[in-house]
C-alpha positions in Angstrom: -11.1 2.5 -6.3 -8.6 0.7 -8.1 -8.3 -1.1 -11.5 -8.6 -4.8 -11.1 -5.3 -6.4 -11.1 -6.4 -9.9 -10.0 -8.9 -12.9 -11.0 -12.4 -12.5 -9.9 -12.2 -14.7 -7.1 -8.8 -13.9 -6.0 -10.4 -13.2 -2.3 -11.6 -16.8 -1.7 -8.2 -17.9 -2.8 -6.1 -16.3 -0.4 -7.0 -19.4 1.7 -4.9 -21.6 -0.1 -2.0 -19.4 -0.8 -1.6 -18.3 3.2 1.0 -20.5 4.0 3.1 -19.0 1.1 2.7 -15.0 3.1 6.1 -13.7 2.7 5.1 -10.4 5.6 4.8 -10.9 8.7 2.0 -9.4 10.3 -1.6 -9.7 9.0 -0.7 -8.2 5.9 -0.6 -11.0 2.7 2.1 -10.7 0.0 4.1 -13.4 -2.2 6.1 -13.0 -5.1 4.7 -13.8 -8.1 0.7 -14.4 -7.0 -1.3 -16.5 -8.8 -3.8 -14.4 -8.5 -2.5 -11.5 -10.6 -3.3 -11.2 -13.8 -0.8 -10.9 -16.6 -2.4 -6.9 -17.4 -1.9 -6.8 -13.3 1.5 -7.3 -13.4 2.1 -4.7 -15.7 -0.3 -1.9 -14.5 1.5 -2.8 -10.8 4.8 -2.6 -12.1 3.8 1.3 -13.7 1.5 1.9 -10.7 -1.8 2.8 -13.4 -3.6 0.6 -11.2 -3.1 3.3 -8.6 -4.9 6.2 -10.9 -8.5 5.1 -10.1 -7.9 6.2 -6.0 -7.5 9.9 -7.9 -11.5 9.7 -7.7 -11.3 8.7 -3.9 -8.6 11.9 -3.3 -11.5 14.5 -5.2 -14.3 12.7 -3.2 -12.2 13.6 0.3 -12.1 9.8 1.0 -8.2 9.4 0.6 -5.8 12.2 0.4 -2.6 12.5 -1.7 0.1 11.4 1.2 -0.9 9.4 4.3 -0.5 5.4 5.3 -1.9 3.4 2.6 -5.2 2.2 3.4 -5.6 -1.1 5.3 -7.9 -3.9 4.3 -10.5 -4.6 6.9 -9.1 -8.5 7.6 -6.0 -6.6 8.5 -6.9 -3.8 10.8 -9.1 -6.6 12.4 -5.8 -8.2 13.4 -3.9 -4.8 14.2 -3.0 -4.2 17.9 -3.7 -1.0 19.5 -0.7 0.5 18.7 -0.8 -0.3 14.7 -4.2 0.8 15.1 -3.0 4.7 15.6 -2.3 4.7 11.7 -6.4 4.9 11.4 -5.9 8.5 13.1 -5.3 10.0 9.8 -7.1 9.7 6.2 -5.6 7.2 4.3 -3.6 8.2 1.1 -1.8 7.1 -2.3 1.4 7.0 -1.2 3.7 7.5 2.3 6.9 6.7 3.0 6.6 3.1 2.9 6.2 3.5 -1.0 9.0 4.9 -1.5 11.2 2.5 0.6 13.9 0.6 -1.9 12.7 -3.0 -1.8 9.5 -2.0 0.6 8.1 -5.6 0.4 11.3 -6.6 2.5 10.6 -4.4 4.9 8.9 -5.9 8.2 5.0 -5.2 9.4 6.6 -3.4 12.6 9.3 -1.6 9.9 5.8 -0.7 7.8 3.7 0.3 10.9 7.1 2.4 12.0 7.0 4.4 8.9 3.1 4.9 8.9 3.6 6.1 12.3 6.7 8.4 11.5 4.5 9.7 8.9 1.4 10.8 11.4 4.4 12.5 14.2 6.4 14.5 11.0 3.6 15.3 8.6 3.3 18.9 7.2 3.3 20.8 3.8 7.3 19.9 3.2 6.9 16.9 3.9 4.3 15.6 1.9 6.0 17.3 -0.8 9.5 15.2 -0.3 7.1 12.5 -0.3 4.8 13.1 -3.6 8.3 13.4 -5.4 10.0 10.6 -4.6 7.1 8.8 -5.2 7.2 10.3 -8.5 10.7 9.4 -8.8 9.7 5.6 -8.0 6.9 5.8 -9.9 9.0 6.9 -13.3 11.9 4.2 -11.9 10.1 1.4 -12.7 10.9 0.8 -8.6 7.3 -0.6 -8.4 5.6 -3.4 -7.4 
C-alpha cells in the first residue's frame, strides 16, 4: 500500500515515456515524471507516501528492512541472479535507500546492494539501516 503519488493512468503512460528511462535495467525512472502529481512530489520528497506500507509491515507482508519490493514487469525481466533478492520478504527500506544520490546508482549497483543486504542481514544491521534511513528521511535526501 502506498498513497497515490501519480495520475490515474500513469501505468498506460509509461509507454510513451520509455525512451526517457534514466536506469538501466528493467527498472523505470526520469527526473521530473509527468506522471507525478504536484501532492506526489511533495509526499516523495518527505517519504509520507511511504507510511501506508506500515499496514503491509503489521499484516507480515513486508518487513521493516529488506530490498524494496519489485514490480511484477520488472522481476519478469530479472535474470536468475537478480532474482535471489525474492529470497527474502520485501521491506521499507535497505541499503539502497540510504545511498546519497541512489537514483544514480546502476541496476547491477542496486541489485549488489539488495544482495549485500540478504549475505549481511541480522539484528545490528537492520538497525544501522532503520537509522540512517531515518537520517535520510529527516534530510530531506529523498526522492
Amino acid at each position: 500500500m502506498k498513497f497515490r503519488s501519480m495520475v490515474p493512468d500513469a501505468e498506460a503512460k509509461l509507454e510513451q515515456l520509455l525512451d526517457r528511462n534514466e536506469m538501466d535495467g528493467p527498472v523505470f525512472k526520469i527526473r521530473d515524471d509527468p506522471r507525478i502529481t504536484r501532492v506526489g512530489r511533495v509526499i516523495r520528497k518527505t517519504g509520507i507516501d511511504e507510511l501506508p506500507q506500515l499496514l503491509n509491515i503489521l499484516k507480515g507482508d513486508m518487513s521493516i528492512v529488506g530490498p524494496r519490493p519489485a514490480l511484477p514487469r520488472e522481476v519478469a525481466q530479472y535474470s536468475e541472479y537478480e532474482q535471489q533478492r525474492l529470497w527474502v520478504t520485501p521491506g521499507l527500506t535497505c541499503y539502497w535507500q540510504i545511498q546519497p544520490r541512489r537514483n544514480e546508482l546502476s541496476f547491477e549497483e542496486w541489485m549488489e546492494l539488495d544482495l549485500k543486504y540478504i549475505r549481511e542481514r541480522s539484528f545490528l544491521t537492520d538497525w544501522k539501516i532503520i537509522f540512517r534511513t531515518i537520517y535520510t528521511v529527516f534530510g530531506m535526501e529523498g526522492e
